[in-house]
N, CA, C and O atoms as CSV, one atom per row, in Angstrom:
chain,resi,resn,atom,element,x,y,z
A,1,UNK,N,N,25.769,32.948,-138.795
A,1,UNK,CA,C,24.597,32.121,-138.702
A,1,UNK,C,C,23.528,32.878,-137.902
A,1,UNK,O,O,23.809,33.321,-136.788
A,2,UNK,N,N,22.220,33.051,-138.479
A,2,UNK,CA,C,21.260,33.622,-138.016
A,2,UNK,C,C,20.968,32.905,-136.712
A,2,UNK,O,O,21.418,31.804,-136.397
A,3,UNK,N,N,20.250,33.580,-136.075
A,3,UNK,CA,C,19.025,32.948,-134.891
A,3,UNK,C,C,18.244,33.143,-134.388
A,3,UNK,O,O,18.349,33.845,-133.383
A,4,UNK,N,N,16.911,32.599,-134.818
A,4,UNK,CA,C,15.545,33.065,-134.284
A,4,UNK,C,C,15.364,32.301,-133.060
A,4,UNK,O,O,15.804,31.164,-132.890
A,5,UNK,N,N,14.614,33.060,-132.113
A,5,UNK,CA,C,13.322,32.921,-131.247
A,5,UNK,C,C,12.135,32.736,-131.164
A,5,UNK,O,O,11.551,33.819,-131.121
A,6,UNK,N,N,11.246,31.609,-131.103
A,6,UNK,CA,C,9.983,31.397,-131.258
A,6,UNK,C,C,9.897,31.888,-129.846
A,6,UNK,O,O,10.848,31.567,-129.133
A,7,UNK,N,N,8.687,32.798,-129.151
A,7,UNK,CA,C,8.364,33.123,-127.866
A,7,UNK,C,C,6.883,33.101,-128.109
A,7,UNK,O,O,6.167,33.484,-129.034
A,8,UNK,N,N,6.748,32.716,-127.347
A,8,UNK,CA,C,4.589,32.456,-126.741
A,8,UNK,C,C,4.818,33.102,-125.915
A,8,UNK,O,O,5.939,33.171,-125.412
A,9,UNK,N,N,3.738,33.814,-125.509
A,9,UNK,CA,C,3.226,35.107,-124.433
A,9,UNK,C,C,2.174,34.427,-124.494
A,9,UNK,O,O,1.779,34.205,-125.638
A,10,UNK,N,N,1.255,33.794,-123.218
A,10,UNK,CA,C,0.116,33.445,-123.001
A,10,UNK,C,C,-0.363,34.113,-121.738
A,10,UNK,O,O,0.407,33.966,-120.788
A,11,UNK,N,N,-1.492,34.837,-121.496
A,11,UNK,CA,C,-1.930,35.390,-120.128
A,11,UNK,C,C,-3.219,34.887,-120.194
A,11,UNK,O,O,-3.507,33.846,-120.784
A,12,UNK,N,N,-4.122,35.708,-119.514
A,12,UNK,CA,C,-5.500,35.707,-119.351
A,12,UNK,C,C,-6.352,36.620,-119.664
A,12,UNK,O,O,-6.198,37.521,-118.839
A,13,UNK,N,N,-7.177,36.898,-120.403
A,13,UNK,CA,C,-8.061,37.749,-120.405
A,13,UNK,C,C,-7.600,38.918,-121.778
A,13,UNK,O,O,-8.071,40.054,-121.818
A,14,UNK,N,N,-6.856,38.514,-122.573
A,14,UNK,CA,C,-6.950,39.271,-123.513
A,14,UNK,C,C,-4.668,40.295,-123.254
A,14,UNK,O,O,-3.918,40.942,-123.984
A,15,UNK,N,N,-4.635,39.824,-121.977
A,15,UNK,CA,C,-3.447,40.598,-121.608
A,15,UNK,C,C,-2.016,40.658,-122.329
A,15,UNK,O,O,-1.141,41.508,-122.164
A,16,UNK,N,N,-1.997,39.145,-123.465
A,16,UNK,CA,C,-0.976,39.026,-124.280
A,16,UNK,C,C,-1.076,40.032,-125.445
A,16,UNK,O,O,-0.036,40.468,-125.937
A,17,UNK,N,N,-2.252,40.411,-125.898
A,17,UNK,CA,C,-2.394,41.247,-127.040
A,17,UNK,C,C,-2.260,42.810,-126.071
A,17,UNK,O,O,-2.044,43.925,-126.547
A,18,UNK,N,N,-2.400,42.572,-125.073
A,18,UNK,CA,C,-3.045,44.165,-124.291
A,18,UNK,C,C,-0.968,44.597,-124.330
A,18,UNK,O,O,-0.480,45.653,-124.734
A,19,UNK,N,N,-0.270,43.492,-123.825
A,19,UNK,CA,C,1.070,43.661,-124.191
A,19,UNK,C,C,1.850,44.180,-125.361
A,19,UNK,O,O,2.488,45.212,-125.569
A,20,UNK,N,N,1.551,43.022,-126.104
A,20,UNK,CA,C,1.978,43.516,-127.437
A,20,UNK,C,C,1.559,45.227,-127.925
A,20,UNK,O,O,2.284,45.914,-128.645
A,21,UNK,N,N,0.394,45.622,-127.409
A,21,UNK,CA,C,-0.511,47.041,-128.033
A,21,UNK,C,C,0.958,47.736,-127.164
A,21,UNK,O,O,2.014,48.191,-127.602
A,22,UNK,N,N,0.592,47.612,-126.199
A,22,UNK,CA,C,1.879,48.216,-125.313
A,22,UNK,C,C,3.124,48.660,-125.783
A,22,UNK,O,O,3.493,49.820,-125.603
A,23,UNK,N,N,4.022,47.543,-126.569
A,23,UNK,CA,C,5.167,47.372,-126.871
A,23,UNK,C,C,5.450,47.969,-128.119
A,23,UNK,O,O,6.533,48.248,-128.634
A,24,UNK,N,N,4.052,48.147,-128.601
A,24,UNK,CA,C,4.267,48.784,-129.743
A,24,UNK,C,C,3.743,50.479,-129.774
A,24,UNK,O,O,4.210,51.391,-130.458
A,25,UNK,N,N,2.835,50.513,-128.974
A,25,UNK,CA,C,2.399,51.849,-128.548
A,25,UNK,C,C,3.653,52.918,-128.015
A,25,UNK,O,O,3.584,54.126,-128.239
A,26,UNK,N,N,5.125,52.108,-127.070
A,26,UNK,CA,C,5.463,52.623,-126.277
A,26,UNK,C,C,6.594,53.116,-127.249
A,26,UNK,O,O,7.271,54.114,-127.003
A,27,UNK,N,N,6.741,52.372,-128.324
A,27,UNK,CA,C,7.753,52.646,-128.968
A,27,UNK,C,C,8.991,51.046,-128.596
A,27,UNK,O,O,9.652,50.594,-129.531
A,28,UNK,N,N,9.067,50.581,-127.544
A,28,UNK,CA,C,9.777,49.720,-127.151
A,28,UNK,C,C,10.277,48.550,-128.590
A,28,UNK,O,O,11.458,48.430,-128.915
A,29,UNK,N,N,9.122,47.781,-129.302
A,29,UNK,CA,C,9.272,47.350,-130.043
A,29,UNK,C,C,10.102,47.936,-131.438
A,29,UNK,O,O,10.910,47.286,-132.101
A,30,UNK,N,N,9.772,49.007,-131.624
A,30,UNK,CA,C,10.637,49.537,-133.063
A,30,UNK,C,C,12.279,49.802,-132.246
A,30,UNK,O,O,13.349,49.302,-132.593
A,31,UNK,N,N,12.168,50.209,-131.746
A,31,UNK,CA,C,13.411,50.210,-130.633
A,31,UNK,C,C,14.322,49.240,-130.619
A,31,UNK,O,O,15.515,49.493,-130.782
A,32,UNK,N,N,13.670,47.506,-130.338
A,32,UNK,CA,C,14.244,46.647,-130.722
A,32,UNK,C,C,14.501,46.367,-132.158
A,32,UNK,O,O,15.609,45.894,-132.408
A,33,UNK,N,N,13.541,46.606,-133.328
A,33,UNK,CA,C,13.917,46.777,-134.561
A,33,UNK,C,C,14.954,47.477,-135.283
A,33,UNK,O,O,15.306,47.466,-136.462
A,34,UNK,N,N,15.395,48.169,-134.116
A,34,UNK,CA,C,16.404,49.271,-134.937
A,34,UNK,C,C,17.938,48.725,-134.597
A,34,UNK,O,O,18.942,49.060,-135.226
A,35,UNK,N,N,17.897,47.644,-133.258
A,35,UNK,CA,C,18.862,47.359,-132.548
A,35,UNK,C,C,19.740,46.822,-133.962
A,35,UNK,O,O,19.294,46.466,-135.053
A,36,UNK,N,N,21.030,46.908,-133.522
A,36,UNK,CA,C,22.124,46.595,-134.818
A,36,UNK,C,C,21.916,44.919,-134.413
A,36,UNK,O,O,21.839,44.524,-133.250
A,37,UNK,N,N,21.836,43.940,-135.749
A,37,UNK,CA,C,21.591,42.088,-135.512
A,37,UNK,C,C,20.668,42.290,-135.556
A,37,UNK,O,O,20.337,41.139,-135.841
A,38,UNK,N,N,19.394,43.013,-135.518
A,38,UNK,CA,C,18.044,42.328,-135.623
A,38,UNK,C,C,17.760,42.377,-136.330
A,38,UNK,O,O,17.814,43.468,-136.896
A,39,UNK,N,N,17.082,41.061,-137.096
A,39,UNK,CA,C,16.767,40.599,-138.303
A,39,UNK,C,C,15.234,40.444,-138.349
A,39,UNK,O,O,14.724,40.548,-139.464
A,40,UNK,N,N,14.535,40.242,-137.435
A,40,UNK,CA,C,12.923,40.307,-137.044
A,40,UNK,C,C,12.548,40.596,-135.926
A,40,UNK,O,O,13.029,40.138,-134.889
A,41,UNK,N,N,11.744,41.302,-135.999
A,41,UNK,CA,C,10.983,41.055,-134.678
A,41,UNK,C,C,9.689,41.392,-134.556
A,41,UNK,O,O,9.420,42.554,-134.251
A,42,UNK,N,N,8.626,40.414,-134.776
A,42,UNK,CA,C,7.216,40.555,-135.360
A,42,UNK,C,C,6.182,39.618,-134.520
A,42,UNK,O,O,6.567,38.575,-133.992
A,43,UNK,N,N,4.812,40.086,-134.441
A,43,UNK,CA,C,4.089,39.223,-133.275
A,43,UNK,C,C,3.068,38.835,-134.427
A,43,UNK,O,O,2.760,39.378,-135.488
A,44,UNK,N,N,2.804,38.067,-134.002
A,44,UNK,CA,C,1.661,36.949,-134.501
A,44,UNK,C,C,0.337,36.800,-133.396
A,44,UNK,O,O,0.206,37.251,-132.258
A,45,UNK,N,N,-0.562,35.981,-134.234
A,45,UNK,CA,C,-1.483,35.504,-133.201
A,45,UNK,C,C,-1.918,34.605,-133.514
A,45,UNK,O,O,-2.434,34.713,-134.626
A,46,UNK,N,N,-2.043,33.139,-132.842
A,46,UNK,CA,C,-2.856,31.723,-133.447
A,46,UNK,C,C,-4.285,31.813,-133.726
A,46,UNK,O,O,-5.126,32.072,-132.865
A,47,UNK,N,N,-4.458,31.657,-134.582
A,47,UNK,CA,C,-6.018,31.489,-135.110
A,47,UNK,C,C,-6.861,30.487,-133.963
A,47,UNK,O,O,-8.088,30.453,-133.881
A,48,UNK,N,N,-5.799,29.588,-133.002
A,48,UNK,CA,C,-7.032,28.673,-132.367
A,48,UNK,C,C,-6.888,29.269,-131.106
A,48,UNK,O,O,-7.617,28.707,-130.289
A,49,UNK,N,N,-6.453,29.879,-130.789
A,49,UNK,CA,C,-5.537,30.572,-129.266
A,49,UNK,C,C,-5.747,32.041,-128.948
A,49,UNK,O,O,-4.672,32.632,-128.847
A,50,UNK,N,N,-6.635,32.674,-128.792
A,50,UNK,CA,C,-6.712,34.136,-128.330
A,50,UNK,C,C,-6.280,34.773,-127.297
A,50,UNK,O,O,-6.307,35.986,-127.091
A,51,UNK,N,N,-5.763,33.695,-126.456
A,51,UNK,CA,C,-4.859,34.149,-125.084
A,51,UNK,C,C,-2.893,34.187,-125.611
A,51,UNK,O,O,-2.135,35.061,-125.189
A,52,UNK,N,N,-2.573,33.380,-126.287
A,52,UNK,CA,C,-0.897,33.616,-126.963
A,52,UNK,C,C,-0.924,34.443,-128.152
A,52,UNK,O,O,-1.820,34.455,-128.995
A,53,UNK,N,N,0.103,35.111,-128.144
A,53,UNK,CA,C,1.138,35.792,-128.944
A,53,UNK,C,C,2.161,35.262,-129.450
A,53,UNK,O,O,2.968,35.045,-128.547
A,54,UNK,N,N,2.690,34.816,-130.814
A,54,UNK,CA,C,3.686,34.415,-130.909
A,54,UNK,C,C,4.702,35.424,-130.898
A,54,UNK,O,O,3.963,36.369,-131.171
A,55,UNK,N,N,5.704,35.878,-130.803
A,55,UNK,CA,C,6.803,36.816,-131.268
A,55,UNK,C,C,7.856,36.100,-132.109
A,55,UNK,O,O,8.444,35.084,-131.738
A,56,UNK,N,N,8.042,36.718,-133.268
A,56,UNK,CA,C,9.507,35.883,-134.346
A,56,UNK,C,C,10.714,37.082,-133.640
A,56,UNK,O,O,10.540,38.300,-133.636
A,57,UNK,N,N,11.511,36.604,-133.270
A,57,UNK,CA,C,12.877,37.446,-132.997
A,57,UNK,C,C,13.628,36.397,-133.764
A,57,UNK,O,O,13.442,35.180,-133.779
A,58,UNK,N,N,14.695,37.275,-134.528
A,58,UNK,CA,C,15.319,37.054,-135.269
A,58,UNK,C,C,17.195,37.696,-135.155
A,58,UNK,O,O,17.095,38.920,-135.078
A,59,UNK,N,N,18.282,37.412,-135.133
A,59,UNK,CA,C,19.343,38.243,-134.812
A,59,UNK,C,C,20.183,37.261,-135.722
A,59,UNK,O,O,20.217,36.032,-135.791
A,60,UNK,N,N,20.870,38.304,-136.417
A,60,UNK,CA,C,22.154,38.303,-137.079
A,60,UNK,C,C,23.303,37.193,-136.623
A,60,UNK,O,O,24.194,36.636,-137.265
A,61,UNK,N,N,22.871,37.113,-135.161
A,61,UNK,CA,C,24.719,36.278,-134.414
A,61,UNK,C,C,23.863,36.087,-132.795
A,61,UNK,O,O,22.974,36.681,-132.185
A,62,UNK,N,N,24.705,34.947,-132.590
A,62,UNK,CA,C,24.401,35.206,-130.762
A,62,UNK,C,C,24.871,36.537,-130.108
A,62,UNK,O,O,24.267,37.153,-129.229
A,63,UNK,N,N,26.003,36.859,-130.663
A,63,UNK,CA,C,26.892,38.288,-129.857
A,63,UNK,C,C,25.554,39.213,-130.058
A,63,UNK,O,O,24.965,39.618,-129.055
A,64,UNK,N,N,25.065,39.554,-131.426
A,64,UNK,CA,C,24.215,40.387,-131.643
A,64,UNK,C,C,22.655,40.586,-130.621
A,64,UNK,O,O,22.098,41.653,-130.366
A,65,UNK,N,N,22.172,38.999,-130.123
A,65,UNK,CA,C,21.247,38.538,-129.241
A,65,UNK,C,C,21.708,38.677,-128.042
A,65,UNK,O,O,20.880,38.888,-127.156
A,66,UNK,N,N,23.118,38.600,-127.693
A,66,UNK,CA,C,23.616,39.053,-126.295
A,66,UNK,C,C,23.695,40.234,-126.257
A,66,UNK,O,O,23.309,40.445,-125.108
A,67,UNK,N,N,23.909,41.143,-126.662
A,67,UNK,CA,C,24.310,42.702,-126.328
A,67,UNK,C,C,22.486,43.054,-126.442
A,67,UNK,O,O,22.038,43.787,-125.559
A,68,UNK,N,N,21.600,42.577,-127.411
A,68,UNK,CA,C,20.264,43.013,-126.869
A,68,UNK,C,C,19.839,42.234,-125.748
A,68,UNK,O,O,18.661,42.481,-125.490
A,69,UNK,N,N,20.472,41.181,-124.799
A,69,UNK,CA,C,20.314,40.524,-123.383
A,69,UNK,C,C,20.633,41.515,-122.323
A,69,UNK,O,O,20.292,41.660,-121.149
A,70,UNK,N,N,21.554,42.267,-123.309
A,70,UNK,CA,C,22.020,43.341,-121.838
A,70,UNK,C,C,21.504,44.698,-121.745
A,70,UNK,O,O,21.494,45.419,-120.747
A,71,UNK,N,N,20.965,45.018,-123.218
A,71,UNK,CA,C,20.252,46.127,-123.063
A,71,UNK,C,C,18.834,46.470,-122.329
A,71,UNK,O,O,17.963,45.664,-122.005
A,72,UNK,N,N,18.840,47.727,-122.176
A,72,UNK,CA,C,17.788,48.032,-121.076
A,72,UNK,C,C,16.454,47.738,-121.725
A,72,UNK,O,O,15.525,47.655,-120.922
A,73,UNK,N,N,16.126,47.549,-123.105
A,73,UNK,CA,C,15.352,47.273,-123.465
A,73,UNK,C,C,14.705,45.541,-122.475
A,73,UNK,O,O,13.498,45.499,-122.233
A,74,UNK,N,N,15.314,44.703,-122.164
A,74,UNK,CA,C,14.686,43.352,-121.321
A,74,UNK,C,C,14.091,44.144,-119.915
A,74,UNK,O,O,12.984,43.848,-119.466
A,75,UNK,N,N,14.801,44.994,-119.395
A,75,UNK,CA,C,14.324,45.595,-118.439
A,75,UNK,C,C,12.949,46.097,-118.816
A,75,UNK,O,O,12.114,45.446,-118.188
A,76,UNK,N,N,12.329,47.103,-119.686
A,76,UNK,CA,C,11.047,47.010,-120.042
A,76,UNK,C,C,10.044,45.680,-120.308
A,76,UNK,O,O,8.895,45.398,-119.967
A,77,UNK,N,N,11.049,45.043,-121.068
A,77,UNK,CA,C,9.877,43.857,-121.787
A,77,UNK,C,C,9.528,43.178,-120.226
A,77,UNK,O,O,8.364,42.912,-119.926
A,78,UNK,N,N,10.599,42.947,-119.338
A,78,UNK,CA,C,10.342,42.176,-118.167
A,78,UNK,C,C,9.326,42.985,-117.097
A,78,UNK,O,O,8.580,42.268,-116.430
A,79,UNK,N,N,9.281,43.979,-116.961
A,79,UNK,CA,C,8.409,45.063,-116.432
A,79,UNK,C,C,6.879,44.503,-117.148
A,79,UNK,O,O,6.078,43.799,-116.534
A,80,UNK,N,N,6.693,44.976,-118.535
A,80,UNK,CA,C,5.318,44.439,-118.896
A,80,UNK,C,C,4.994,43.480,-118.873
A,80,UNK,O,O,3.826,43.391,-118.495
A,81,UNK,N,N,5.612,42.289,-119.180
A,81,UNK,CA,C,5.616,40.660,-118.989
A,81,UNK,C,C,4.738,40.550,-117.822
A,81,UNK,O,O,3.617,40.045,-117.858
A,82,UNK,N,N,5.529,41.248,-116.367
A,82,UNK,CA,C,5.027,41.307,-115.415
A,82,UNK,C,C,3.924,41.998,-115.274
A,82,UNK,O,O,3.027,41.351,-114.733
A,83,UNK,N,N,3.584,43.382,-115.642
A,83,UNK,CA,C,2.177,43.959,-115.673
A,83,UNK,C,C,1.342,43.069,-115.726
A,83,UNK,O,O,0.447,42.799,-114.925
A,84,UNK,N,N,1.815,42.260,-117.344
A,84,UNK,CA,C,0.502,41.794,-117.536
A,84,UNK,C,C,0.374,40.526,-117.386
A,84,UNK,O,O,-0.367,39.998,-118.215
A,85,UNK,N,N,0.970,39.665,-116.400
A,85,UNK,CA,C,1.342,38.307,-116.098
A,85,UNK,C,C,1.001,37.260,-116.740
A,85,UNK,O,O,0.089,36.450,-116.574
A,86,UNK,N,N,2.359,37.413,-117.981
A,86,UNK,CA,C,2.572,36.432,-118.779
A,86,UNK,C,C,3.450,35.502,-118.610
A,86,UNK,O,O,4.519,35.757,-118.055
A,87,UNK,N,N,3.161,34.335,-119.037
A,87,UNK,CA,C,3.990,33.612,-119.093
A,87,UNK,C,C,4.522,32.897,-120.594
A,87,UNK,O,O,4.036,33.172,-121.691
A,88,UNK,N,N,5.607,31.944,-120.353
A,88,UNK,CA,C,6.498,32.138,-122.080
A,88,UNK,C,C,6.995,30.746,-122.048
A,88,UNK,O,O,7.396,30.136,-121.057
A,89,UNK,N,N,6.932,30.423,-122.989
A,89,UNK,CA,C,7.771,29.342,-123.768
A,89,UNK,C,C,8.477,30.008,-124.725
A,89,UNK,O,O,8.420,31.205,-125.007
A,90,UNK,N,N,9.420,28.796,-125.396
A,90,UNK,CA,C,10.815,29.433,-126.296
A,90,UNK,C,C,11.016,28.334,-127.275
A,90,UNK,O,O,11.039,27.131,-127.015
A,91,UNK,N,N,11.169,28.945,-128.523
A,91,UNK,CA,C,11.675,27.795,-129.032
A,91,UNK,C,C,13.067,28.020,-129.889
A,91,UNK,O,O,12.565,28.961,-130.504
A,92,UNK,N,N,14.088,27.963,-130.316
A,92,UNK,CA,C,15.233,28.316,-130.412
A,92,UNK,C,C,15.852,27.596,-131.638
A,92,UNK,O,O,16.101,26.392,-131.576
A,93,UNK,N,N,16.151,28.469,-132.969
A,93,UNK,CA,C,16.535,27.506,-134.099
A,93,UNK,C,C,17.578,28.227,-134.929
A,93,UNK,O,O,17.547,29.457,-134.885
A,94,UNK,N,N,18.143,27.865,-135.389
A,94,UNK,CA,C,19.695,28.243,-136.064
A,94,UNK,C,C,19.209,28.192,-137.442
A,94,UNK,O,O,18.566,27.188,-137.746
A,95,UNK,N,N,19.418,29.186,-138.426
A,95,UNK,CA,C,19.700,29.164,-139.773
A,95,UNK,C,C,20.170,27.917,-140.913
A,95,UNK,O,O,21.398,27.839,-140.870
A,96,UNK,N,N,19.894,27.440,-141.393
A,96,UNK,CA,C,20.460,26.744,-142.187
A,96,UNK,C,C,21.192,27.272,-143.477
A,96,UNK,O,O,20.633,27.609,-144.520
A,97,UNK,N,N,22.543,27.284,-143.218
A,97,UNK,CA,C,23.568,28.252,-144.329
A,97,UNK,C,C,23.330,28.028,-145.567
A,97,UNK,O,O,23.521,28.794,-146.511
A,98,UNK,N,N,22.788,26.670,-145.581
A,98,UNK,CA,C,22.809,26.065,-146.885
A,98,UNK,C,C,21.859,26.447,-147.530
A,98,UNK,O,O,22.003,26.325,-148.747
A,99,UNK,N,N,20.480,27.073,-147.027
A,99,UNK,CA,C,19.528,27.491,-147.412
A,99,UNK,C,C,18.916,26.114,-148.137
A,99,UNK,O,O,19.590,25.109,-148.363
A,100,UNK,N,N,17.233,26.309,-148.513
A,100,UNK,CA,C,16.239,25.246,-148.916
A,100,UNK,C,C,16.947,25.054,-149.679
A,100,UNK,O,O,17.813,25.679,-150.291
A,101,UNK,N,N,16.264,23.397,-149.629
A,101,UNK,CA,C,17.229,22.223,-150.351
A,101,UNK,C,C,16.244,22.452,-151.246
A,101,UNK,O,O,15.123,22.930,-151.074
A,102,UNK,N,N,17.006,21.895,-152.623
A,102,UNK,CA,C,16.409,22.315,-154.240
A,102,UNK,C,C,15.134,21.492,-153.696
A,102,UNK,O,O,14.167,22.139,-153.293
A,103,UNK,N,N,15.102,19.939,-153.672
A,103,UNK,CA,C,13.987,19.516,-153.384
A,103,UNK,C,C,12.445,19.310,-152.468
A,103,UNK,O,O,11.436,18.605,-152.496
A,104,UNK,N,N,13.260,20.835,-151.393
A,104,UNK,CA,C,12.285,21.583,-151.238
A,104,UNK,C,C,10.899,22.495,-151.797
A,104,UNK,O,O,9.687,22.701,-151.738
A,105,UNK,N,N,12.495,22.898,-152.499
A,105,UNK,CA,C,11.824,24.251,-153.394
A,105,UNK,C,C,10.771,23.837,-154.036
A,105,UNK,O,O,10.027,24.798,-153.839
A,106,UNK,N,N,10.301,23.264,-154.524
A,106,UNK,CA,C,8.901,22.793,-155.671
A,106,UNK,C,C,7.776,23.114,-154.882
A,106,UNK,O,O,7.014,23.777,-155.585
A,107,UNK,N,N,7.147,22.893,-153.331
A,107,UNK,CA,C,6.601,23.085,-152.714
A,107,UNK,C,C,6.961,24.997,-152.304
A,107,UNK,O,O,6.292,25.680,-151.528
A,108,UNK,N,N,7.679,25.270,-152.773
A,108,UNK,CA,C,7.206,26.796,-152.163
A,108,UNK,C,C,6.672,27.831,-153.871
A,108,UNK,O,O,7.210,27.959,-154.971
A,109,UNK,N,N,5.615,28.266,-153.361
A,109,UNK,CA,C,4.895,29.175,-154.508
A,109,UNK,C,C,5.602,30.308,-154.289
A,109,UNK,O,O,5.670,30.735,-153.137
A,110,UNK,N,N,6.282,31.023,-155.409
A,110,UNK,CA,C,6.940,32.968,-155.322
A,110,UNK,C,C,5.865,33.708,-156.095
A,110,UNK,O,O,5.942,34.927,-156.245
């Protein structure tokens, strides 16, 4: 069973995107992309909100989300977090095995 992470990064002054440039500049982010279980890991930005970042993290298994808990990679992200004094909400959702219900499906365009 999959499991994503909804994460908001909200700062001041432009510092959530100045992060993200960071994370991706430093290499840190593809880094986490390469980690074995990761299934996403992609930033967003709200159209009404120029101070948050969304991030989609995505992992294969909890084991897979724990062994990137222990890698040194949080040690960076927590380092810039702090640079750039953000703060975070979470939102936390499990896969559905069953995948969209048929009577979903009509509403999604391929």
């Amino acid at each position: 069973m999959a499991i994503t992470v909804n994460l908001y990064y909200t700062g001041e002054n432009g510092a959530a995107r100045k992060f993200v440039e960071e994370m991706e500049a430093s290499g840190t982010a593809d880094a986490i992309r390469a980690e074995d279980g990761n299934v996403r890991y992609r930033y967003f930005q709200p159209l009404d909100d120029p101070e948050t970042i969304l991030l989609i993290d995505a992992w294969e298994s909890q084991e897979a989300l724990d062994v990137h808990h222990a890698s040194p990679m949080m040690t960076k992200i927590a380092e810039l977090r702090d640079k750039y004094d953000l703060h975070m909400t979470a939102e936390r959702y499990r896969t559905d095995e069953a995948g969209l219900p048929a009577h979903d499906q009509a509403f999604i365009r391929q």
